[in-house]
N, C-alpha and C positions, 0 to 999 in steps of 0.2 A: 335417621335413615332406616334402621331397623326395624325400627316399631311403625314406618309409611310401610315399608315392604311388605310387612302384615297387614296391614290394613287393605293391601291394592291385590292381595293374592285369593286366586279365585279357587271356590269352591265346588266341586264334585262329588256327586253319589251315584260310588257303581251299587248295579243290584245283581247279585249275579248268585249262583246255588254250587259253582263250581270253586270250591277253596284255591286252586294252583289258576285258575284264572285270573282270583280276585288278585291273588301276593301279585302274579306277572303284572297286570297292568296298572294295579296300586304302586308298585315300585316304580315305573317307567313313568305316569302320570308325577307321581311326587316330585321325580329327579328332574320333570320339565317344569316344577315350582309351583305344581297345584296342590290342594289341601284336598284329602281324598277320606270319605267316608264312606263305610260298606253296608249293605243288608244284603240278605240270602234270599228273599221272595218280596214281590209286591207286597204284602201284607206288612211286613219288617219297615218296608219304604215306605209306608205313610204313617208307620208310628216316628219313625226318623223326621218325617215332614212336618208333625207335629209339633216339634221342637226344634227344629232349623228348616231355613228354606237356603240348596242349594243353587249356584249359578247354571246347573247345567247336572243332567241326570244320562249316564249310559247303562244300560238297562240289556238284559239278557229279556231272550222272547217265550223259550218254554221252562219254568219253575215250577216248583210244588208251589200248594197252600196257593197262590195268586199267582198269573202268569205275567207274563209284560205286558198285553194286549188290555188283562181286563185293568192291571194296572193304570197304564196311558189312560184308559177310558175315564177313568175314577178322577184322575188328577185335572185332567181337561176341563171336568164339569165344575171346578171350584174354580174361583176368579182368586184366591189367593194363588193357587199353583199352575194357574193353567198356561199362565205366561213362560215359564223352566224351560228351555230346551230340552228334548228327548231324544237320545241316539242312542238305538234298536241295535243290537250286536248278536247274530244270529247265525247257527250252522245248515241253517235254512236259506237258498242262496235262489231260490226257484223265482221266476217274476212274476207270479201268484203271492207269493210268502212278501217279497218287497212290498205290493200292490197292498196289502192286505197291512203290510206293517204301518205304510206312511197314512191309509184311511183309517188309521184307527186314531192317529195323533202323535206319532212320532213325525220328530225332524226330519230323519239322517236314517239311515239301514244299510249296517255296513256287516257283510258276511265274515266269517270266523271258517281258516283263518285270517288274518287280517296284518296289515304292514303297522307296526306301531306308531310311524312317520303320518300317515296318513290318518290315523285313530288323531293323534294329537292336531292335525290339520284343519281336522273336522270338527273339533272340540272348539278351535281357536273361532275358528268361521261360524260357527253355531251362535256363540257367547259373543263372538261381534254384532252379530244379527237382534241377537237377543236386546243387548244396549242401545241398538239404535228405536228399538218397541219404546224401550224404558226413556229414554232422552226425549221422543216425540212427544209423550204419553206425559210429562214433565215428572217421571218418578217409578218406583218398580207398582205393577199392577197390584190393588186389592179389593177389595169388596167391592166400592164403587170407583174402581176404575180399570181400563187392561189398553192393550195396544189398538190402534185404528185399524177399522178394517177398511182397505182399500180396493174396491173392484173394478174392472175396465168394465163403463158404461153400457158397451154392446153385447154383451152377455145374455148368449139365449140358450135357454135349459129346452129340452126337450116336455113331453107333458109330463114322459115316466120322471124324470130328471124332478121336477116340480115336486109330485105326489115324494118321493124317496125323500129332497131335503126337506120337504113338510113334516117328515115324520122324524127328520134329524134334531130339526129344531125343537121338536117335542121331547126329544132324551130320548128319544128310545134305540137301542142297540139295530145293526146289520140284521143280525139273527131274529128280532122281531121284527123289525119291517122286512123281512125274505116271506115270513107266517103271514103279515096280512096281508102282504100283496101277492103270496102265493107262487112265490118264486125262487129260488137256490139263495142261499148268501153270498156266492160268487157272486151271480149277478147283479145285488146290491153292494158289494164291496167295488164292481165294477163301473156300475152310476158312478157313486162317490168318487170314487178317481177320478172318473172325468170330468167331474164335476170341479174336484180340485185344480184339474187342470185347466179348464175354461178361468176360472176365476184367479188363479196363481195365491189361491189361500191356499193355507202350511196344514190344515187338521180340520175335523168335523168340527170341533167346537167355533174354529172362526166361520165357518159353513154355515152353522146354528145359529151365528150372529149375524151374520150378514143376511138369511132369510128375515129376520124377525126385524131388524133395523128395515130390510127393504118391502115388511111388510105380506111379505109372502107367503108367511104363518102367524 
């Protein structure tokens, strides 16, 4: 029974640059029976990824050496990692800073402070979400494979809306397409929203997938 228990206990990596954050919610996570590994900046977390791939990643948004932003970015674009859940844990609580957090490719954007009840709430619902990718998908995503992307049929992008995932699909960052379309990043961070929102895909990379599957780039 011991050695199932191990086997069924799910793994997390916070990434966080603040020591007495990491002990608080590493303690609180463990005592709810989860396996908890730390890094201090994005950079940390994909040497960490290199060697294990967790169930599920809560991630701080501004670090040294790598932020969470460019982090999510970086992770999305591999098909080994891009499947992970990401819950953005931020003292940035503004609906700019949300807006901005979930276009980049986070899940979840949950402001600090924050209820621990609800932290573990959100972890559970994330990591349910995430199995049901993996179960559909008949196994966890890798090279050649990752979860369906599903879009409602009547889905109509505006022209700006087109040109922006055109350029999502191509990898290139917010901050490059604001330059060539000669517009703010807001207002590219802002496309992308609603774009996520039209379609009820979770990140730019299922955005990047679904242009290119639908031929749109």
């Amino acid at each position: 029974m011991k050695e199932n228990a191990l086997k069924n206990t799910k793994q997390l990596l916070l990434i966080d640059d603040d020591p007495n954050l990491i002990l608080l919610v590493k303690d609180y996570l463990e005592f709810r029976g989860y396996e908890v590994i730390t890094a201090e900046n994005g950079r940390e977390a994909l040497e960490v990824l290199e060697k294990q791939l967790p169930d599920m990643m809560i991630c701080d948004v501004m670090m040294p050496e790598m932020d969470g932003y460019a982090f999510v970015e970086q992770i999305r674009q591999d098909a080994r990692t891009s499947w992970i859940p990401v819950l953005f844990l931020s003292a940035k609580g503004q609906s700019q800073d949300r807006i901005k957090g979930l276009s980049k490719g986070a899940d979840v954007y949950m402001v600090k402070p924050f209820e621990p009840e609800e932290l573990v709430a959100q972890v559970e619902s994330s990591i349910k979400q995430a199995n049901r990718f993996i179960n559909n998908s008949g196994g966890k995503p890798g090279k050649n494979s990752s979860p369906k992307i599903n879009v409602p049929f009547d889905v109509d992008l505006t022209p700006t809306e087109l040109r922006v995932v055109q350029f999502v699909a191509q990898g290139m960052k917010n901050q490059d397409i604001a330059e060539k379309m000669n517009v703010s990043q807001r207002t590219i961070e802002s496309h992308v929203s609603n774009m996520l929102g039209k379609t009820a895909l979770k990140n730019r990379t299922e955005l990047a997938r679904w242009a290119i599957e639908s031929s749109m780039a």
